[in-house]
C-alpha positions in Angstrom: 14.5 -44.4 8.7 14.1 -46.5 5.1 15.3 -45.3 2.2 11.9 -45.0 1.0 10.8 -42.5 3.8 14.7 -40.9 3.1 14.1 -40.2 -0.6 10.6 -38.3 -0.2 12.2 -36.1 2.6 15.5 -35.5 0.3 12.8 -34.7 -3.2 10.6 -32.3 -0.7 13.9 -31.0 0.3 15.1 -29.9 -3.5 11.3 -28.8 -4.3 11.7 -26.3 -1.4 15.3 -25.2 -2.5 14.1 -25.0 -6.3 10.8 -22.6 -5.2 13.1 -20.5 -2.8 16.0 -19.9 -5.6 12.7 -19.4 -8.3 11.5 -16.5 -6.2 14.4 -14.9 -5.9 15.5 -15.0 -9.0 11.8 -13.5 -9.9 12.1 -10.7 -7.4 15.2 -9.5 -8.2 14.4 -9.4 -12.0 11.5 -7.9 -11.7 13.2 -4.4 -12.5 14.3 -5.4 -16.1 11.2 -7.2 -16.8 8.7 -4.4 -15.7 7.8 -0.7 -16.6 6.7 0.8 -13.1 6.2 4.2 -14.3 4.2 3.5 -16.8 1.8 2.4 -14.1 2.0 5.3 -12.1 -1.8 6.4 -12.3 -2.7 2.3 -11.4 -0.3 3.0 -7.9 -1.6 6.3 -7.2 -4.8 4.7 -7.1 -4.2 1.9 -5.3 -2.2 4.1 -2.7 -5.6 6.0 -1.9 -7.3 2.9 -1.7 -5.0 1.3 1.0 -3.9 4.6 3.1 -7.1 6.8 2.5 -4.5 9.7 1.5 -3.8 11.5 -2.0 -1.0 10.7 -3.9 0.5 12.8 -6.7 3.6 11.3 -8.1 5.9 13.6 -10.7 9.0 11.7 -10.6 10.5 8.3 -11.1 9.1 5.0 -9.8 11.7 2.4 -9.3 11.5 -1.4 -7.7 13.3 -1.8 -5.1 14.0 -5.3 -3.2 15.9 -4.7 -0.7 15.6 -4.6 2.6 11.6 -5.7 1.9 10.5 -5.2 -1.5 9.2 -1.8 -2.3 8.2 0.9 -5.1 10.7 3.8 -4.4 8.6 7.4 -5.8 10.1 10.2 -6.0 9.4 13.7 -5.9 5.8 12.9 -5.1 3.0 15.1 -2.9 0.8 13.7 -0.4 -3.0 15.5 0.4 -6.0 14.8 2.3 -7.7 16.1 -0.1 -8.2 15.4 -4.0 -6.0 17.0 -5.9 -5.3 19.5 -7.3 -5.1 21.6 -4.1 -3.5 24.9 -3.4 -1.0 23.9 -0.6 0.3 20.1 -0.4 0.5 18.7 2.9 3.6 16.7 2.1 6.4 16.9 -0.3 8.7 14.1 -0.6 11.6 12.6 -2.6 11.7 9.2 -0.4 8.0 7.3 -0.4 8.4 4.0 -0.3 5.1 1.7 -0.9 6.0 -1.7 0.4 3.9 -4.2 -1.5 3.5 -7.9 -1.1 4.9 -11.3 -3.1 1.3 -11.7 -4.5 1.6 -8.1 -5.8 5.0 -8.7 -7.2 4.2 -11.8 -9.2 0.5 -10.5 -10.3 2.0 -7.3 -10.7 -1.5 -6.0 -10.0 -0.9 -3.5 -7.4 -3.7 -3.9 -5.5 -2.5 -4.8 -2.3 0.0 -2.4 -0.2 1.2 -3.6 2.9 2.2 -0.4 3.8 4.3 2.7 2.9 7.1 4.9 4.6 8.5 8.3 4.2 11.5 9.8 6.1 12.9 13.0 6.4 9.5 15.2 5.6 7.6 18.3 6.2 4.5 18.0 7.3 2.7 21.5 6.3 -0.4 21.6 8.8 -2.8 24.3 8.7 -5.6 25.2 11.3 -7.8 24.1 9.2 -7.1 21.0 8.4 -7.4 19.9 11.5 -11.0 19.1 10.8 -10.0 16.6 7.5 -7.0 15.3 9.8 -9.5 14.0 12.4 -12.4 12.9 10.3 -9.5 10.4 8.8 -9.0 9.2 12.5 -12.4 8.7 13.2 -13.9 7.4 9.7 -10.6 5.7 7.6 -9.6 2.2 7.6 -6.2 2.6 6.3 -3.1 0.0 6.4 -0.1 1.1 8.1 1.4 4.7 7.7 5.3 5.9 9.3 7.0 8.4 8.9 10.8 8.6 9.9 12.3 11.7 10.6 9.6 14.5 10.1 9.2 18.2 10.7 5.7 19.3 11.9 4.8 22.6 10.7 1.4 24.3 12.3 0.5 27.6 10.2 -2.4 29.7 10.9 -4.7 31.2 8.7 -2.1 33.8 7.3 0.2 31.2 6.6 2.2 32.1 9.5 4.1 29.3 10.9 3.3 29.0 14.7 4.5 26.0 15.7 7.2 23.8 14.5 7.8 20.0 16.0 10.7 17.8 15.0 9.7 13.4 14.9 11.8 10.8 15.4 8.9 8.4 14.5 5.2 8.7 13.6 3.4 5.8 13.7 -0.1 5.4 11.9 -2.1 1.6 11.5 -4.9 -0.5 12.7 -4.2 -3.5 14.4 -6.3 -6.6 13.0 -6.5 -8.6 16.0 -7.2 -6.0 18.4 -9.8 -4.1 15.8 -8.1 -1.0 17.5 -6.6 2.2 15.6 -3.2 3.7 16.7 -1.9 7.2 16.0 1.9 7.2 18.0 4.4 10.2 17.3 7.5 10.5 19.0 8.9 13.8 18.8 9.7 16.9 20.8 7.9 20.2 21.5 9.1 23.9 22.8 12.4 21.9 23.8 10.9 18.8 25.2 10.5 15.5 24.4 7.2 13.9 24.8 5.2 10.5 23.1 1.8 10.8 22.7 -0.3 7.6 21.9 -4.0 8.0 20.0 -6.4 4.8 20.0 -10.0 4.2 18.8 -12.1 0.8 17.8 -12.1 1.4 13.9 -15.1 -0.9 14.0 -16.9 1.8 15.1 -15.9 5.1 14.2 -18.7 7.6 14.8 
């Protein structure tokens, strides 16, 4: 190798090292250098936009970097519908909305890559059964999970008549395949079971 050749690979090699230890230093600042909650209406927005789903935050929005950087919002309420509404269909003190590096340096908030709650009730009437499928059929949403959650299926007197406990529920199109998959892993009466929905978003009536 000549010292020619030697030197470009060494400069490209401090470039790379100078961009990597940039970033970081951006990412983990970004906290002290921006307001999130004064953007809260922009990310509720947004979070309709991406997940075809409601949300209502009334707490503190926070950045979070680690493990993947994130908006923490807490004590926030999640509907199919436009709020307001008389019953919520989630209430929550852990949403996180994961958002990209173009996000984070643009700060537009424009561009979820997807969001995650854990440890949730799910409050499901009859009802809204109807809304819960037309999202199925008709949405194109980015990826939805939820760790941890209580299902909670009330009739019409607002009766609970059903209760099932999650591990994992898994809601997201996949790109290549153009399909749509709805996966909860939970258990019912005593039993475990996994139950896997798919459809061709491409085509949803």
């Amino acid at each position: 190798m000549n010292k020619i050749k030697q030197n470009k690979i060494t400069f490209t090699l401090i470039l790379i090292a100078i961009a990597i230890i940039f970033s970081s230093l951006t990412v983990l600042s970004l906290p002290v250098l921006f307001n999130y909650e004064s953007k809260v209406v922009k990310i509720e927005k947004y979070f309709y936009k991406n997940f075809k789903i409601y949300l209502k935050s009334t707490g503190n929005v926070s950045y979070k970097p680690f493990p993947k950087p994130h908006l923490l919002v807490e004590n926030a309420t999640i509907n199919l519908k436009k709020p307001p509404v008389k019953d919520n269909l989630i209430k929550t003190s852990n949403l996180k909305i994961f958002i990209s590096l173009k996000d984070l340096y643009l700060r537009s908030f424009s561009g979820f890559v997807s969001t995650k709650l854990s440890d949730v009730n799910i409050e499901l009437k009859i009802k809204d059964i109807t809304e819960l499928r037309r999202h199925f059929y008709q949405k194109i949403n980015k990826p939805i999970i939820l760790n941890n959650a209580k299902i909670f299926l009330k009739n019409a007197e607002d009766e609970v008549i059903l209760i099932s406990p999650t591990k994992k529920i898994t809601y997201k199109i996949n790109n290549k395949s153009k399909i749509k998959y709805f996966n909860i892993d939970g258990k019912i009466f005593g039993l475990n079971f996994n139950s896997v929905w798919k459809r061709k978003y491409d085509t949803p009536n």
